[in-house]
N, C-alpha and C positions, 0 to 999 in steps of 0.2 A: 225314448227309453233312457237316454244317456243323463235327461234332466231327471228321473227320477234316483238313477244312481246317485247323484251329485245330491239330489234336496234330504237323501240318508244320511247322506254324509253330514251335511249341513246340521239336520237337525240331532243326528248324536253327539255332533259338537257342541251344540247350542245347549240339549240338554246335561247333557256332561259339565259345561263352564255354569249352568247355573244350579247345581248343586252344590259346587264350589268350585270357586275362581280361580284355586291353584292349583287342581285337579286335572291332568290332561285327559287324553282317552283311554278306556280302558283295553288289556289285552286283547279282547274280544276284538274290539273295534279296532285297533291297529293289523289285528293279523287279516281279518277282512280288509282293508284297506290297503295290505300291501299287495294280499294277493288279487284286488280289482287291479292297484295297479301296474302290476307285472303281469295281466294274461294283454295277450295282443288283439284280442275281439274286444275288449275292453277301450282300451288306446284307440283302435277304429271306430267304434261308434264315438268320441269324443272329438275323434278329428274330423265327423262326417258335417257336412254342412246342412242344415236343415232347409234354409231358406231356398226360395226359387236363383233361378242361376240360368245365365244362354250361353251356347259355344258359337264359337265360329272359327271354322277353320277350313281347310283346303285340302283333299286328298287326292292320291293317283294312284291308280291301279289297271284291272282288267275286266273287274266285275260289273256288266252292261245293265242286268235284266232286276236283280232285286239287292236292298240296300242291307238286307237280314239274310234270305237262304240262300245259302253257299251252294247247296246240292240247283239249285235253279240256275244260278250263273255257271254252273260246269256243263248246262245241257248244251249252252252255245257258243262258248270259250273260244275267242279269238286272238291275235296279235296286237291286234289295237290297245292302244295306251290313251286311260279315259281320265279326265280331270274331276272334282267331282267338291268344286268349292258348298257348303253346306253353311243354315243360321237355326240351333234347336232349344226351343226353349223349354225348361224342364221346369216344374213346379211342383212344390213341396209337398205334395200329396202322391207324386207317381208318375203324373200325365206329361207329355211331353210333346209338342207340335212343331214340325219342320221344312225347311225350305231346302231342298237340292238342286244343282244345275248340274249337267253331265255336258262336259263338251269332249271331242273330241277332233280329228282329221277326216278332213271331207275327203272326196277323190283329188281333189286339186293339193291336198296337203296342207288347209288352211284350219283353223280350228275353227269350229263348230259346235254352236249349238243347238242337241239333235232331241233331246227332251229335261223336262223339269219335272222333279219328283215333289209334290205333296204329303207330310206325312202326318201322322199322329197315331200316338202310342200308349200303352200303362204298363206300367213294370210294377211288382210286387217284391219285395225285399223283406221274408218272414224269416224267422230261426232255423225253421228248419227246411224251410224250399223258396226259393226264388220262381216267379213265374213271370209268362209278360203275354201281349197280345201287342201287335201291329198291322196297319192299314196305310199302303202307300200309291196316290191318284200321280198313273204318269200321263205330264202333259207333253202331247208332242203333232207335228203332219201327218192325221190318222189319212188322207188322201197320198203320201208318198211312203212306201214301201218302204223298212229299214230294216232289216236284222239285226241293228243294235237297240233296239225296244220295240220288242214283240209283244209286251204285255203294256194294259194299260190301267189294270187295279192287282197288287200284289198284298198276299193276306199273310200273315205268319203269327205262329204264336208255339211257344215253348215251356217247359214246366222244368224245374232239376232241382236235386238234392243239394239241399245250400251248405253243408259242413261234411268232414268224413276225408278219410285218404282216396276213396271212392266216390264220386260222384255222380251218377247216373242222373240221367236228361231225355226228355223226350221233343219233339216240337213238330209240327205241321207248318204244312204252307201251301197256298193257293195262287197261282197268277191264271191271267186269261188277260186278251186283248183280241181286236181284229183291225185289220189294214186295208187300205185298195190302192190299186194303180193301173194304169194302163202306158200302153203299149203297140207301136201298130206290127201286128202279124198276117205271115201268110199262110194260107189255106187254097189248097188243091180238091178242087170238086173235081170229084170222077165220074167223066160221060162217055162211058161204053160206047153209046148208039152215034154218038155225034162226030162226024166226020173230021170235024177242026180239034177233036182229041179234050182232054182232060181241060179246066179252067183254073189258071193261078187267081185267085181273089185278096187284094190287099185292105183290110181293114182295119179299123181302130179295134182293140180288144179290150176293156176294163176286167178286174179280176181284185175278188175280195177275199183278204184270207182272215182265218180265224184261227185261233191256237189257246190251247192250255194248258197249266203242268199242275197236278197235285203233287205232294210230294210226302213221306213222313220217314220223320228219321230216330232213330235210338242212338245214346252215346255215352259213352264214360269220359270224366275227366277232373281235374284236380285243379283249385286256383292255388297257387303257390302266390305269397306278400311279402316283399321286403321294405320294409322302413330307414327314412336315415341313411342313405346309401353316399352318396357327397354332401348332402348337406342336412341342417335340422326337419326339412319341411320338404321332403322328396317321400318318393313311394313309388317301386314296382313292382306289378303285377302278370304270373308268368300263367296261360292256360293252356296245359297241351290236352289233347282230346284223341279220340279214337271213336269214329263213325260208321254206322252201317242205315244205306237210303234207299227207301222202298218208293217207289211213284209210276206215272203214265202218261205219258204225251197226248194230245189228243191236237188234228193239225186237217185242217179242211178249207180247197181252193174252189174256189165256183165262176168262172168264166160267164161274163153277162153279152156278150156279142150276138147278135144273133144266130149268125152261121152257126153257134154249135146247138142250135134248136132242130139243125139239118138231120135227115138221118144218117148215121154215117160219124156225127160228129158226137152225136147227145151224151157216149159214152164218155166222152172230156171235159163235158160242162161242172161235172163237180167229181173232184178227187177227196176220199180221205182216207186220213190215217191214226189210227189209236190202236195205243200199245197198252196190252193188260199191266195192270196192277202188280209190279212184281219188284222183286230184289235189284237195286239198278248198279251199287256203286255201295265202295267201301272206300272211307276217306283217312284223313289226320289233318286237324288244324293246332293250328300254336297261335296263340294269341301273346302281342308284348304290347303292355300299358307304362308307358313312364310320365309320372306326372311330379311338378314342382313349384310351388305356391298355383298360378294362374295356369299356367304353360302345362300343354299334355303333348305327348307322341303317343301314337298309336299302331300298332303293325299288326297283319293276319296274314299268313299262306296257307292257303288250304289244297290240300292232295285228294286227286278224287280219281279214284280206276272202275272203270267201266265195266260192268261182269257180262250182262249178254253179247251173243254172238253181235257183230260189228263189223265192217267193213271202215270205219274211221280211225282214230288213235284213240288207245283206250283212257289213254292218262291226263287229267286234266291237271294246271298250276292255274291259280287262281288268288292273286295276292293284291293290296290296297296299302297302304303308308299314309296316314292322317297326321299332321302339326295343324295346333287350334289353342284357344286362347279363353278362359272361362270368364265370366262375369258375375 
């Protein structure tokens, strides 16, 4: 769009100098031209870069489970502090394809790496709405149980209002994975008739879990730009937001040991759990982008309070710190 601005320009100049050569431009043409460029959406598409571009940078946070929804990292919010080096390449059509590693501290305190995220993406950037859609394959030990990647395909895609003191946003998300491990447990067979009493049995137990979260959220909020801040070629970008998440757990354990084929046991063999479809969490994120020639920062905290009844803390903090490097 920014080259068609410009080839106007160009050519009222061009036409202007050859109806005569001492001739500048006319009124017309100058008051349009001041007011392109004095509006700030103007100055932005001209500082946009068209061409493809990769980041690579390094971030730390909290956020385990997905690289986009916030409401999906606050369902399992822990202490741990996650590393979260990343390589994205972006091409001048929308699409975008990435590499992440998550490491964090084992039990022994050593850092680790507990899964790698795969991704690719499309963003849309129209006048009047921004939309996107994303798909991220996590790789990791689906044979060793983690609670820090529960999922192992997480889906996300959001729609919002691109202009406006208001901006209204919607977006969806999907994750789902499944795990196993085993374990050896014990089990007490109960023999009534048998004079030597009850049997302790110690065996190997494997056990496969599965889990997924839908999620959809509504939201308002405002990008605030500032230009030129220390120096010619700087830019920051302030979004605070205010959310309300609607979703449902779904979470199912199945014990493959024999013994629970026993009667007495069968009722343990598979547990599950799914939570209706309902109001979960009302948040606030703030988002701060500072970017200058090559070099970006990036920051999010995001506030999430739990509305049904609970037995946990209802409050989740949920924050990342990105430094990265464009090309």
């Amino acid at each position: 769009m920014q080259k068609i601005y410009l080839l106007i320009i160009c050519i009222s100049a061009s036409f202007s100098a050859a109806i005569a050569q001492t001739d500048t431009l006319s009124k017309a043409d100058k008051a349009l031209l001041d007011s392109m460029m004095q509006n700030d959406e103007f100055l932005k598409m001209l500082k946009e870069d068209t061409r493809s571009s990769v980041d690579i940078s390094v971030g730390i946070g909290n956020g385990a489970f997905s690289s986009d929804n916030k409401a999906a990292n606050a369902t399992g919010i822990t202490n741990q502090t996650i590393f979260t080096p990343s390589i994205i390449y972006h091409t001048k059509s929308g699409f975008s394809f990435g590499l992440t590693t998550y490491l964090t501290n084992d039990s022994a305190k050593n850092i680790e790496l507990y899964q790698t995220g795969l991704s690719a993406a499309y963003d849309y950037y129209g006048k009047k709405v921004h939309a996107g859609i994303s798909y991220t394959r996590f790789l990791s030990n689906k044979n060793k149980y983690n609670t820090k990647s529960l999922y192992q395909n997480d889906f996300y895609g959001y729609i919002k209002k691109a202009t406006g003191i208001v901006q209204p946003g919607l977006s969806l998300g999907f994750s789902n994975g499944d795990y196993k491990e085993w374990n050896f447990a014990s089990f007490v067979l109960k023999r009534p008739l048998n004079p030597r009493g009850d049997t302790t049995v110690i065996g190997k137990d494997s056990t496969t879990y599965k889990t997924s979260y839908f999620s959809a959220s509504a939201n308002i909020e405002h990008d605030f730009s500032f230009y030129t801040i220390f120096t010619k070629e700087d830019e920051l970008d302030f979004v605070p937001s205010l959310i309300l998440n609607f979703g449902n757990d779904k979470f199912s354990q199945l014990h493959t040991n024999k013994l629970f084929d026993r009667k007495g046991f069968s009722r343990f063999k598979k547990v599950n759990a799914d939570e209706k479809f309902q109001i979960q969490s009302v948040a606030a994120s703030v988002d701060f982008t500072y970017s200058v020639r090559k070099f970006f920062l990036q920051s999010n905290l995001y506030l999430d309070y739990y509305l049904p009844t609970t037995t946990s803390k209802r409050l989740s903090a949920i924050y990342i710190i990105t430094a990265g490097i464009t090309f």
